[in-house]
C-alpha positions, 0 to 999 in steps of 0.5 A: 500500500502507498502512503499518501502525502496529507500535506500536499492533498488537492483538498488542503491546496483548495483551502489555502487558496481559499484562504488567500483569497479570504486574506486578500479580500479582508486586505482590500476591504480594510485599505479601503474603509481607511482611505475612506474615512481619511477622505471623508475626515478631510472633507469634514474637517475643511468644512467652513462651518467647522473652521474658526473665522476670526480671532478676537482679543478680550482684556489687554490694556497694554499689549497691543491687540493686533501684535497678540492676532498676529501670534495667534494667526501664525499658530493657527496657520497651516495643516497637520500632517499637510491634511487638516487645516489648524483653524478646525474649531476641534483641533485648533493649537490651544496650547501652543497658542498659550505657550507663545503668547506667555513667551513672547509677552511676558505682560500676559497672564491667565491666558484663556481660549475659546471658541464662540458659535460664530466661528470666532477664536476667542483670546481672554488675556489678564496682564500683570500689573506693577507693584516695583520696579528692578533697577538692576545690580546697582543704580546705573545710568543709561543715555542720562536715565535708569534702566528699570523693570517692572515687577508685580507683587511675587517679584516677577520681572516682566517689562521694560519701565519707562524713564519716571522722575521721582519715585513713583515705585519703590526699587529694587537693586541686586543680581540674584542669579538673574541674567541683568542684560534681559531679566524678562521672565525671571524672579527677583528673591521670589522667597522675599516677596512672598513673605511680603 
């Protein structure tokens, strides 16, 4: 009697074509549900109605309301992944928005967004408000003035003073660890100030 290979019967040869078959299909099916829904997530995400239409400025005294639209419309700007447009009201840059403009404004605090139903990105700023002013190492005269900055009550050094006769703000001399060419951002004896 002949011994009879199992592994190379027509009827197991038929199941793995079967197989094959079933596996590219399932394939196929798969890659095109995906293009699919990535075309339509597109398509969706592109929707005038579901994009932010303009941005506007709610708070600032100080800061320049144009200069703050200006960083918010370059952060805003553009598309992730060259695909979905960053002006989509679900998926706008909220905290990069909020990390540049604390960056780049050191003034600003308690930065809040948010969208109206109008489409219209709104930007709540707060803005610090000076207590004393930080006159450097020691009292030095720059061009026949001192060359101070402002600082809220925690010592927090955040804006170039403009030249005051008299003493309008109390001042503050010493180093203490700050660069002195651009202490912007920095605390002047943090610790001090909060025993104040």
């Amino acid at each position: 009697m002949q011994k009879r290979d199992v592994l190379s019967s027509p009827r197991l040869a038929e199941l793995k074509k079967k197989r094959k078959k079933v596996f590219i299909n399932k394939t196929i099916l798969i890659s095109v549900s995906l293009i699919l829904i990535i075309v339509l997530s597109v398509y969706t995400s592109r929707l005038k109605s579901l994009n932010i239409s303009s941005i506007e400025i709610v708070n600032n005294k100080i800061v320049d309301t144009d200069s703050i639209k200006s960083e918010v419309s370059a952060d805003i700007a553009g598309k992730y992944l060259w695909l979905f447009p960053k002006t989509n009201v679900l998926f706008y840059p909220k905290g990069k928005i909020v990390k540049d403009l604390t960056d780049k404004y050191k003034r600003l605090k308690d930065i809040k967004i948010s969208v109206k139903t109008d489409r219209t990105l709104v930007v709540t700023v707060g803005e610090l408000t000076a207590k004393y002013l930080w006159c450097g190492a020691s009292p030095i005269m720059v061009g026949g003035s001192e060359k101070c900055y402002f600082m809220d009550s925690e010592g927090y050094i955040f804006d170039e003073a403009p030249y005051f006769s008299g003493n309008l703000y109390f001042k503050f001399y010493g180093v203490d660890g700050l660069n002195s060419d651009n202490p912007l951002g920095y605390y002047y004896h943090r610790s001090f100030f909060t025993e104040l």
